[in-house]
N, C-alpha and C positions, 0 to 999 in steps of 0.2 A: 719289465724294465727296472735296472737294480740302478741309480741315481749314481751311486759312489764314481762310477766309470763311464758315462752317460755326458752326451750334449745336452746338457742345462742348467738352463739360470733364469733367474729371475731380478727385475730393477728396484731398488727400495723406493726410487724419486718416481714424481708422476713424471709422465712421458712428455718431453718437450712436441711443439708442434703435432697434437695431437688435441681435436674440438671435438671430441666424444667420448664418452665413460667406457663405451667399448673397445674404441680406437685406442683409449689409454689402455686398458685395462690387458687389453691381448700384448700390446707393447712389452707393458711391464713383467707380464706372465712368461714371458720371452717365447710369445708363441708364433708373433710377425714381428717384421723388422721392414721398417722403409727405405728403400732402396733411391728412390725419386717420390716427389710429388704424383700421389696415386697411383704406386708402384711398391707390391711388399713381395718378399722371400717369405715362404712359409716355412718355421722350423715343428722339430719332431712330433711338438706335442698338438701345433694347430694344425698338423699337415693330417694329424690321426685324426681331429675334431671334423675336419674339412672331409677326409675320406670318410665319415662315417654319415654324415650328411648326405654324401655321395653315396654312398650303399645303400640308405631308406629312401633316395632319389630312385634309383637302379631296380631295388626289388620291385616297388609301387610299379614302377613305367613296365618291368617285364611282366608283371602279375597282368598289366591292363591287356597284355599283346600286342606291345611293342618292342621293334627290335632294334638292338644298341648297332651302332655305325661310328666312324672314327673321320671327320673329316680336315681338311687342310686349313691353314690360318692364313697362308700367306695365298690368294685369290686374284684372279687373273680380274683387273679392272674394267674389259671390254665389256663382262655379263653381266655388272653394275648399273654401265649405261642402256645393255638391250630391257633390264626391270624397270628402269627409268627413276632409281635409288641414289643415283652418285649425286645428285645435285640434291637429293632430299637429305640428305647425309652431309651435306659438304666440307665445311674443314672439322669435324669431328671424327672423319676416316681419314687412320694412317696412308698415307702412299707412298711407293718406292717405285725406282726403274730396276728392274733387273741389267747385266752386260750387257743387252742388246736393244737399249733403253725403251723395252717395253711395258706397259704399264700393269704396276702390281699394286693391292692394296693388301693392311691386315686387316681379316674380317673383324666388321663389327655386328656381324649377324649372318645366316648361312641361310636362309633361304632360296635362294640363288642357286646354289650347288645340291638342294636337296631337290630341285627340280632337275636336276640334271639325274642325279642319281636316278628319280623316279622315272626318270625317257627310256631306263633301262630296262622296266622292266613293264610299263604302262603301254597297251596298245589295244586291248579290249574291255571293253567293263566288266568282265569276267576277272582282270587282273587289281579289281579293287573289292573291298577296304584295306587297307593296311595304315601303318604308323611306324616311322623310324626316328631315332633320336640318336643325339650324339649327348655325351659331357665333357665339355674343351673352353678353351680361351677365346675371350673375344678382347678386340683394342679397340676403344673411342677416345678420343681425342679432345677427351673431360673439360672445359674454359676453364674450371675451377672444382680440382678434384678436392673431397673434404669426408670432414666425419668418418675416417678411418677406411674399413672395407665396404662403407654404405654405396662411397661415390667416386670409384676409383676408373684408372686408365686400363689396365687391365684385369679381366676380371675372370673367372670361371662362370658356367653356367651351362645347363641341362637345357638344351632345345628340344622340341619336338614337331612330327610335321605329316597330321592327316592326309591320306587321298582318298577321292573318296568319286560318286557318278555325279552325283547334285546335293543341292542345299539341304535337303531332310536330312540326307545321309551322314553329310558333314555334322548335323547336331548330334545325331548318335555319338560318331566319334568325340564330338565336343564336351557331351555329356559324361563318356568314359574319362577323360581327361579332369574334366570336374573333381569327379569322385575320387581316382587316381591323388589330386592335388590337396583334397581333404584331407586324405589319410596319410598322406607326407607329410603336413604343418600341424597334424594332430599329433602324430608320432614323435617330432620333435618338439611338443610343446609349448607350440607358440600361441599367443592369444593374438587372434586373427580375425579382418573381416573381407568379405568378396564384395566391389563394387563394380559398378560400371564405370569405363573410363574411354578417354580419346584414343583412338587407331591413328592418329598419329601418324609417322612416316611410314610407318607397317601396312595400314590400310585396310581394306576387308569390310565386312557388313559389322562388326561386334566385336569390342574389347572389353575383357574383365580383368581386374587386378585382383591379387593378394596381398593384403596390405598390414603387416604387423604394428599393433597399438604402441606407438610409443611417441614422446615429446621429441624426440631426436628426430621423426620423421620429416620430410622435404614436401610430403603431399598433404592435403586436406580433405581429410573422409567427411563427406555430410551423412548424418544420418538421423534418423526420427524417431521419439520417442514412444509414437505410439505402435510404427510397423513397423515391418524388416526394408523399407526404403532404405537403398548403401547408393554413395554413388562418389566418385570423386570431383572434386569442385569444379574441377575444368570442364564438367559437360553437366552438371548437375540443374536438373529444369527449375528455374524459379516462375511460382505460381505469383504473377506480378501483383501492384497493389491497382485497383481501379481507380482513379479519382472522379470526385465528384464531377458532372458536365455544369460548365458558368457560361453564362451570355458573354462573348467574343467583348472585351473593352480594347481601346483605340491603343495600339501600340506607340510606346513612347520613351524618350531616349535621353537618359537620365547621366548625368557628371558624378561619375566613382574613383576619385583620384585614388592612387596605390592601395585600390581595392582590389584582391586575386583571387583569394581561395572561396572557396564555398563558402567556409564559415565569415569570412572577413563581409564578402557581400549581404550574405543574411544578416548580417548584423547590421551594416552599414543601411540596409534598405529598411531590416526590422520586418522581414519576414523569417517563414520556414523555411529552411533547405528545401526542400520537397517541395518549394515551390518556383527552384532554381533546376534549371537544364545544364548540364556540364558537356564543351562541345571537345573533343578530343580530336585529331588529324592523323592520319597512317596513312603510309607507305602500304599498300596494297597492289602486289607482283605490278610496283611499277607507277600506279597512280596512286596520286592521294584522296583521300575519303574523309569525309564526316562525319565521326562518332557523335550520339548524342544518347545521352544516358541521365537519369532525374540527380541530381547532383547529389543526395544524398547515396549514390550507388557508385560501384566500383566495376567496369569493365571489364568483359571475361574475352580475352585476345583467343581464345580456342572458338569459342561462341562464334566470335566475330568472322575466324578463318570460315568456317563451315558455313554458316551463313551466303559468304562473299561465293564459295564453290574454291577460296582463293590456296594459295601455298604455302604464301608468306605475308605474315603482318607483323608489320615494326611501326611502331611510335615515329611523326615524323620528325626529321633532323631541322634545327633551326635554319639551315637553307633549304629544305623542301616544302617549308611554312612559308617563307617567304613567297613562294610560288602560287600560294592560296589566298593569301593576305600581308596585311603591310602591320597588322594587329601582333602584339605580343602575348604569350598564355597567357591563360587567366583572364584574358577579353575576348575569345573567339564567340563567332555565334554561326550562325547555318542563313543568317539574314545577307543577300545580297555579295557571296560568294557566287562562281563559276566552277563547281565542284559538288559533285554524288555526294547526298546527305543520307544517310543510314540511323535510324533512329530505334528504341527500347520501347516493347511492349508496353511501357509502363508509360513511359513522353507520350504515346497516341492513346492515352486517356487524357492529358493536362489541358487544362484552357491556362491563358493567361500568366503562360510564367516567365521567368527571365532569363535573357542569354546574355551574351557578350554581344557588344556590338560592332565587331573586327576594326575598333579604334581605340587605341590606349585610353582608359582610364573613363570607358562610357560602357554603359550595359544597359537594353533594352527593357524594359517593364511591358505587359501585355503581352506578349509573342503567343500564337497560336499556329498551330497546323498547316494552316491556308497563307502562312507570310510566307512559307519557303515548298521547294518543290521538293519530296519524297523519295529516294531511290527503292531503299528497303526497310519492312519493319518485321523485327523479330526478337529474339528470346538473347542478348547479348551480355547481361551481367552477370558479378558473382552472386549467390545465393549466400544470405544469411541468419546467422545464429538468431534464431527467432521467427525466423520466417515462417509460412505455411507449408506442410508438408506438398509434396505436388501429386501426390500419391492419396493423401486424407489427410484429414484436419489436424494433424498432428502438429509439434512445435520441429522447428530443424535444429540439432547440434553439431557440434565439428569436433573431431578426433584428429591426430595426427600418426602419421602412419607412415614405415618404411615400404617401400615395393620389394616386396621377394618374390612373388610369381605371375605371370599371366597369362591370361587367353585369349588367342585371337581367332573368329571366324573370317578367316580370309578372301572366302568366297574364289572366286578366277581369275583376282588378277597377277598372280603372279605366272598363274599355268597359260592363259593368254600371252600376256608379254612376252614370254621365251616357251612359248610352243609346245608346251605339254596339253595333248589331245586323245582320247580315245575314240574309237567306233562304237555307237550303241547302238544296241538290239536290234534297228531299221537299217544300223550300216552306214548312220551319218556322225559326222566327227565333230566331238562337242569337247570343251575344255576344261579339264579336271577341277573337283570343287575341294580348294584344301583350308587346311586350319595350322596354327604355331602356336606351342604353348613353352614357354621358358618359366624358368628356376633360378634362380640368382646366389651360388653356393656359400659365398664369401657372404655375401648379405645376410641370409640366414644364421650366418656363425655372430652378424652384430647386431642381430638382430634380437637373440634367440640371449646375447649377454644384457642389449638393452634393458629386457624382460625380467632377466633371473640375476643378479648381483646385490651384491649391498657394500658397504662398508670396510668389508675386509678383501671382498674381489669378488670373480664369479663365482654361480652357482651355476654350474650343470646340470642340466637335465641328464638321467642314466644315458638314455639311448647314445645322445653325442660328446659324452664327454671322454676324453684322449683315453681315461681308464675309469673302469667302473668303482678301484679301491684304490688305496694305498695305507702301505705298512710303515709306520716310524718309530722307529726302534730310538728308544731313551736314552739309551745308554751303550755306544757301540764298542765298549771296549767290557761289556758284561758279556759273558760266554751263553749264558743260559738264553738272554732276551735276544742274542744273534742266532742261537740253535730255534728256539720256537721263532723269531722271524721268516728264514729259510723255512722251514717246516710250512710253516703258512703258506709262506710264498710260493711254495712246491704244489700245497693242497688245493688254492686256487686257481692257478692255472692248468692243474689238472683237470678240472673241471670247468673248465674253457670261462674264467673268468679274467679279465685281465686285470692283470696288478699291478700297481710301482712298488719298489721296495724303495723305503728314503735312509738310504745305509750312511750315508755321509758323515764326517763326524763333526757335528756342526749342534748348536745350542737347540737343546726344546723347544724354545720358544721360535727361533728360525725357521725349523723343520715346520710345526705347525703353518707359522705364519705364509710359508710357502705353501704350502698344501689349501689354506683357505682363500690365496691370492689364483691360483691356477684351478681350482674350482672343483677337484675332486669329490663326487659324490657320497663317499663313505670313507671313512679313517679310521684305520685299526690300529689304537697304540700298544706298543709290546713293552712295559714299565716293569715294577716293582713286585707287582703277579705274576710274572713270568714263569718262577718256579712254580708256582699253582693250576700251569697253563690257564691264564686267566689275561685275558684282553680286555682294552675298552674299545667300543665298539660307538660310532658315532655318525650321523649322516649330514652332510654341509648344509641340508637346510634347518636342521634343528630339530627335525622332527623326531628324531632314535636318538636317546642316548643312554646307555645302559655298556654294562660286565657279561661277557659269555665266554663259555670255554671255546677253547679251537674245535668243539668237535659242533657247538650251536652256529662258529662262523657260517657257513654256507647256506644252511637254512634261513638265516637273518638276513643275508645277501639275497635270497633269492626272493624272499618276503619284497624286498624292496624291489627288484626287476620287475615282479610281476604285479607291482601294483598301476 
């Protein structure tokens, strides 16, 4: 690519409406451009970073023996409702009527249709194992798209989708997938970790993410300093604390004017937190519920769904409290309610602590176990920075982390729902056991900058960066440093290296300064040695910087590819 005659440019200002150093940073490189709220055009040089991302996606997936398939974005809405998705999905899928106002959506995931595919070719257990993938667009319907190509409305992404006879089998596949997903986020150099995480609308026995290490991240990795325990916080098991057993004292109902929060009452009573219960109320598919959690703790609403078996859990609205009590927050308690009380591993160790007393500006002292009736007791908070490992005695810490890839053991229910079945070896008809494993392309490209930039702009890693070199000629109206640029630029891509040449006629310091902002991995300046054939030779992350002739360029180059 020779710049002089070339789409490109670059922005000298930070990128307005842009809340990421990535999101800025590819703006300004002129590599995306927004088009709507979580919505970009890819131009020439992110469309190359993007495709090449996509080709160490492609090699990995065929190396595993999977095969690539091309499917449709715009989805017929009926095969949504027979998976029983549409409403797990609900206004974050695009939908349209076609002319004959039948319903259509744009996918925001293809499961659905890779069951279909597989009815084609699925009808004895003989016709399994196999794995196909597609790399295409998905549309979600983002509340609040942000942080650049982290959390966008439309996005690219690499799905894929095991069949397989039964659940062992399926680990196999799950396990090729594994490895397959290593040597993709190794190749692209990302520092990465694999945790366990929610299934979610997905569903299935098993989710794991890929979760790239960065403060920009949206998720919260727990992890332990003494084992390889990963886990993400939404399902992450907290090894509760036990409290002491005290003789049951007389429950008693105490005057806390514009007392609310946790700490305002501990103070006000002049006790611990921890010896305060916090009662919380959700909307659970329809009734409301009693959270009850030790007040120094934070509710874990994933926890909570799974537990209940339930779908949805929202916070209740100030008129569905009403329905429970005539109590304002910050005075609820589980005392003398008509309403399922759901209480924290940790509250059925407490004697004697305190709740609200569902009447403004009074809170019970003494509350025990035996004052209110029980519905469920389980593992419902977030686990924190400090805590016990739940694995060994380790301490727990938090990372934050982007999702670029995941796994799901899916198990049957997608091949149940919509009728994917074969014959086994007895000649009885059982339902295919599959797995989905996705890639997040765009993610990875801000993911992979969060990681590697500084100062002046990105740093590419070789593998994905738009080009492995570029040439900038000092002086374009010197005959000699245009004659050995050309030469160069001839000599590299003879040898299947790709180049930019930056011919423009534009100042030094420009030329560089765009070369350091779009992240090229090597720079070769063609200066005042030129009639010496004599280069400077220099790699973006500082590592090389040294003089070689044109005939040391390629070996120096290759030095770096292959390290």
């Amino acid at each position: 690519m020779k710049l002089k005659n070339s789409f490109f440019y670059t922005l000298r200002e930070d990128a307005k409406n842009e809340d990421s150093i990535s999101g800025n940073l590819l703006v300004r490189s002129g590599m995306v451009k927004k088009t709507a709220s979580g919505i970009y055009m890819f131009m020439p040089l992110g469309l190359r970073v993007k495709q090449k991302i996509e080709n160490i996606i492609r090699d990995e997936m065929d190396k595993s023996g999977a095969n690539e398939v091309a499917m449709p974005q715009l989805i017929s809405g009926e095969i949504f409702e027979k998976s029983g998705r549409r409403h797990a999905f609900g206004s974050d899928m695009f939908s349209l009527k076609d002319r004959y106002n039948r319903d259509f959506v744009l996918g925001p995931t293809h499961e659905e249709l890779f069951v279909m595919a597989a009815k084609e070719k699925i009808k004895s257990y003989k016709d399994m194992p196999f794995n196909i993938y597609q790399i295409g667009n998905k549309y979600r319907d983002e509340t609040r798209p942000r942080y650049g190509l982290i959390r966008t409305r439309e996005f690219t992404m690499k799905d894929a989708y095991s069949f397989d006879i039964d659940k062992s089998n399926t680990e196999i596949s799950y396990g090729k997938m594994a490895k397959a997903y290593n040597n993709i986020f190794d190749r692209m150099d990302i520092d990465y970790r694999v945790v366990k995480a929610d299934t979610g609308a997905m569903g299935g026995r098993l989710s794991e993410e890929y979760q790239a290490i960065s403060e920009m991240g949206e998720d919260t990795l727990v992890l332990c300093d003494k084992c390889d325990f990963s886990s993400n916080i939404e399902i992450a098991e907290v090894k509760g604390r036990v409290f002491e057993k005290e003789n049951a004292q007389k429950m008693e109902l105490v005057y806390t004017p514009n007392v609310h929060t946790i700490d305002e009452v501990s103070e006000f009573l002049n006790i611990s937190p921890d010896k305060t219960v916090k009662t919380l109320v959700y909307n659970v598919d329809g009734d409301m519920i009693l959270a009850l959690v030790c007040g120094n703790r934070e509710l874990n609403e994933t926890k909570l769904r799974k537990l209940l078996n339930a779908e949805n859990v929202v916070m209740a609205t100030d008129e569905e409290l009403k329905t429970v009590t005539d109590a304002s927050f910050g005075f609820l308690g589980p005392i003398g309610v008509n309403t399922k009380v759901v209480i924290d591993n940790e509250v059925s160790t407490m004697s004697n602590f305190v709740t609200g007393a569902n009447k403004d500006d009074y809170h019970y002292l003494n509350v025990n176990l035996t004052d209110f009736e029980i519905f469920k007791t389980g593992d419902i908070i977030n686990i924190e920075e400090g805590d016990t490992c739940p694995c060994c005695n380790g301490n727990i810490y938090f990372k934050k982390g982007i999702e670029i890839g995941n796994l799901f053991d899916l198990g049957t229910k997608y091949s149940e729902s919509l009728g994917l079945y074969y014959l086994d070896e007895s000649n009885k008809q059982r339902p295919v056991d599959m797995g989905s494993y996705g890639i997040g392309t765009a993610r990875c490209m801000a993911a992979i900058i969060e990681q590697h930039h500084d100062d002046k702009g990105i740093i590419w890693p070789v593998a994905v960066a738009p080009y492995t070199a570029c040439i900038v000629v000092i002086n374009t109206k010197d005959e000699i440093q245009n004659e050995l640029s050309e030469k160069l630029y001839n000599l590299l891509t003879e040898n299947g290296i790709d180049v930019m040449l930056d011919d423009r006629n534009e100042r030094p310091g420009v030329k560089f300064n765009d070369m350091d902002l779009i992240g090229i991995p090597i720079k070769i300046t063609v200066g005042k040695k030129a009639s010496e054939n004599i280069v400077e030779f220099k790699t973006r992350d500082g590592k090389v910087d040294l003089e070689c002739s044109l005939d040391e360029v390629i070996n120096e180059i290759k030095k770096i590819k292959n390290n």
